[in-house]
N, C-alpha and C positions, 0 to 999 in steps of 0.2 A: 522205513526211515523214521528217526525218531523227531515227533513235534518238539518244535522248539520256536522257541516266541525270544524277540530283541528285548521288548517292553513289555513290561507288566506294573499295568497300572492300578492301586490299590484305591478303594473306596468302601467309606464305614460302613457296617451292615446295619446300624443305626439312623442312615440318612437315606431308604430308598428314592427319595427327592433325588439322588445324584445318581443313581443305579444307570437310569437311559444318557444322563450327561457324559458321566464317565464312558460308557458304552461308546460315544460318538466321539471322544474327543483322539483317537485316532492310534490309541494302544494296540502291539499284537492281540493282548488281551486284558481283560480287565480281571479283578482277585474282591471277590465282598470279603469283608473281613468280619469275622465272628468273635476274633478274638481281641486283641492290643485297642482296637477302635470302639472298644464297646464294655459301657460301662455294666460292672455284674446288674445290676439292678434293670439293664432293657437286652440282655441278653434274650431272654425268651421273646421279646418283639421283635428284636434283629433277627432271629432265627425264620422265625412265621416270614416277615417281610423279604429276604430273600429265598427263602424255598417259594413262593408265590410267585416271584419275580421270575426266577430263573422255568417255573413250569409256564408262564406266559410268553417268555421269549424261546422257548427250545428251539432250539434249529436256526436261532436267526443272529444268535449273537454268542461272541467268542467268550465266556466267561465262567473261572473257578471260584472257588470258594475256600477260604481258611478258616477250617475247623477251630474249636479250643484244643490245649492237649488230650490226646487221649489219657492221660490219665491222672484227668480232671473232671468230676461230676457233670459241668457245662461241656466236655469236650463229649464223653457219652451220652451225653444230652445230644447232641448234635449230630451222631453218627448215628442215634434210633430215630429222628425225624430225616434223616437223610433217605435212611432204607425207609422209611415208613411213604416218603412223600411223593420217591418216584422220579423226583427232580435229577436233570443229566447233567449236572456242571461240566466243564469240562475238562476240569481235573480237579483234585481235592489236596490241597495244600496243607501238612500237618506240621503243626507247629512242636519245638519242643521235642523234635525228634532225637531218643537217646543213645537206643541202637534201632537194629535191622527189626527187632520183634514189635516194638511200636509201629510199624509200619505194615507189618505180617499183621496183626490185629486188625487196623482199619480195613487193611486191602481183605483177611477175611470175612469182615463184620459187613460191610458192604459189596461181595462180590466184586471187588474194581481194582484195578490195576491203574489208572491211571493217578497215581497219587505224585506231588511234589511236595520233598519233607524239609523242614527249614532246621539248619543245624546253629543252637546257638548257644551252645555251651563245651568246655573242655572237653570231658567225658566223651559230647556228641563229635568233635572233630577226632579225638584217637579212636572214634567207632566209625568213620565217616566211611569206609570201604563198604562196609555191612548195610547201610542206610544207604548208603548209591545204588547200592545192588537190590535194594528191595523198594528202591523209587523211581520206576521206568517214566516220572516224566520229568526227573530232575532234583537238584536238590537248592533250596536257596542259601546263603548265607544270612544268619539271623544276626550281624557285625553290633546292634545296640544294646543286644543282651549278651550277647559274647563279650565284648569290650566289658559290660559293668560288671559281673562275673570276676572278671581278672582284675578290676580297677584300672585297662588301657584305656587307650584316647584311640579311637574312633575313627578320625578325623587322619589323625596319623598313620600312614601306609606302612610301613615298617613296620609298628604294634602288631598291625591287620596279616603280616604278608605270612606267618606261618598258616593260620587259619586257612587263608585265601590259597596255599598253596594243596594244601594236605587236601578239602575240598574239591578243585581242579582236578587234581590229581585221582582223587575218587569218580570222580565223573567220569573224566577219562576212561578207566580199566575199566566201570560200568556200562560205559557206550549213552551217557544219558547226559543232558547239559548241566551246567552251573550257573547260577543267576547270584548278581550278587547284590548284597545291600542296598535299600534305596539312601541316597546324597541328601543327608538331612536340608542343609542349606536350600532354600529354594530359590532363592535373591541370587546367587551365585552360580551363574552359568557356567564359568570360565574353568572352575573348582569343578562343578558335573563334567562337564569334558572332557577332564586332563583326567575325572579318578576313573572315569567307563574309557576311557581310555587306557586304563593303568588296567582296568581288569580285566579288557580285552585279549592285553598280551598277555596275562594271567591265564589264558584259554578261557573266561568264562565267556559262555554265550547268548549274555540277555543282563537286564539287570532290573528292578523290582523301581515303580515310582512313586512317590506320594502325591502330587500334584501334575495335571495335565500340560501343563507349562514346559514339565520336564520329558514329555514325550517323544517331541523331534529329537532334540538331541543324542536321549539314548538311543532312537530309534534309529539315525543316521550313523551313530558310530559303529551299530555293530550290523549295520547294512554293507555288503562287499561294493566296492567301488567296479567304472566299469573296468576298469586295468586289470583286477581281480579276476573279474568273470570270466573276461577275455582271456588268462591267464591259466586258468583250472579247465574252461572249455580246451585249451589248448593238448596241456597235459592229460587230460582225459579221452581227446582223439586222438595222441600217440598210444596209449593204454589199449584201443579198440583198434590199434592199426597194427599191433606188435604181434600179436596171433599167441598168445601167449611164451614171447621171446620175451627179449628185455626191454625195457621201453626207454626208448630215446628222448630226447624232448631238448631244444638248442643245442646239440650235439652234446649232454650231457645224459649220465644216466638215471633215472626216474629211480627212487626207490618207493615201497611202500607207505613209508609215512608221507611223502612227499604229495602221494595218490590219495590218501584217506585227508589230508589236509585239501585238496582240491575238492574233492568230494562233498566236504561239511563247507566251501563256500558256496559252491551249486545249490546244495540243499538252503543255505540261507538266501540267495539270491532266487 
């Protein structure tokens, strides 16, 4: 089954001061950022500071890391202390991802497969198939540089929703989740809600945070209810009771997609 996290909570890689706070404040996981959060000039301390961090916590806390681009001096910078330090993030977030072979790079530059590659430009949405497929733990939406890119709004779902779709839809055939954008606004709960909400039925499944604040929320929306649970356990014991017949369920017929949708609530429950 493939990891998949509701929340992913991001903290600077220039503040290990917040490294254990963020750690606790109750994300699936947490993401040190190497890149957007860090000015070029403490690049190389933010680097040191979380490779330390993460070979001090191994094993005891849920947390990835976002590279620079790869191809970017600081992103190769960052994948020869990666392999050099030994450090197990627990997945490696690339930013900037264009097609499938930025991602083929890292994953061979590093031995790892665990990468999640952030799409946030044109180019990288009509490649988005090829970068799903070579990102076994997912792909984020990069929606602030995508938006300024095209000169959209952001903010605006319909701008967002080809992106947001093409995306999904990559995930999908890939078999790997979607996470989407973190909710600039942090003051505005009501707004978080309604858009992780909007890109739940999008299919995506998790979405990226900037402030701890924003945690519960996303974490609750894309948590299954028990109706839910109740609901997929159900269909999944006619599935195991059919003998490989067809599978009933309220006197109606189960099809396949019906069963792989039960399936990824279980998995998230």
């Amino acid at each position: 089954m493939t990891t998949t996290f509701r929340s992913l909570l991001f903290v600077p890689g220039a503040r290990p001061d917040r490294f254990d706070k963020a750690a606790a404040a109750g994300a699936d996981t947490i993401i040190i950022d190497l890149e957007d959060a860090v000015l070029p000039d403490d690049k190389v301390a933010a680097r040191e500071a979380a490779l330390a961090w993460l070979l001090e916590k191994a094993g005891t806390v849920r947390a990835g890391i976002r590279i620079n681009s790869p191809r970017t001096a600081d992103g190769c910078a960052d994948i020869a202390a990666l392999a050099a330090a030994g450090a197990e993030p627990s997945f490696i977030m690339v930013p900037k991802a264009e097609t499938g072979i930025d991602m083929e790079i890292v994953s061979e530059a590093l031995s790892r497969s665990n990468l999640v590659a952030v799409i946030e430009s044109g180019r990288a949405v009509s490649n988005a198939m090829e970068i799903a497929a070579a990102s076994a733990f997912g792909v984020l939406f990069g929606g602030a540089d995508f938006s300024a890119s095209l000169g959209a709004d952001l903010s605006s779902a319909p701008a967002m929703n080809y992106a947001r779709g093409a995306i999904a839809s990559a995930c999908g055939a890939a078999g790997v989740p979607a996470y989407d954008v973190p909710f600039l606004d942090i003051s505005d709960e009501a707004g978080l809600t309604a858009s992780t909400e909007q890109a739940k039925a999008f299919g995506f499944s998790g979405r990226a945070c900037i402030h701890p604040k924003q945690v519960g929320c996303v974490t609750s929306v894309f948590t299954p209810t028990e109706a839910e649970i109740s609901e997929a356990n159900a269909i999944i014991a006619a599935l195991e009771s059919s003998n490989g017949g067809a599978v009933l369920h309220k006197g109606k017929l189960v099809d396949r997609p019906i069963i792989l949708a039960a399936q990824r609530i279980l998995s998230r429950a």
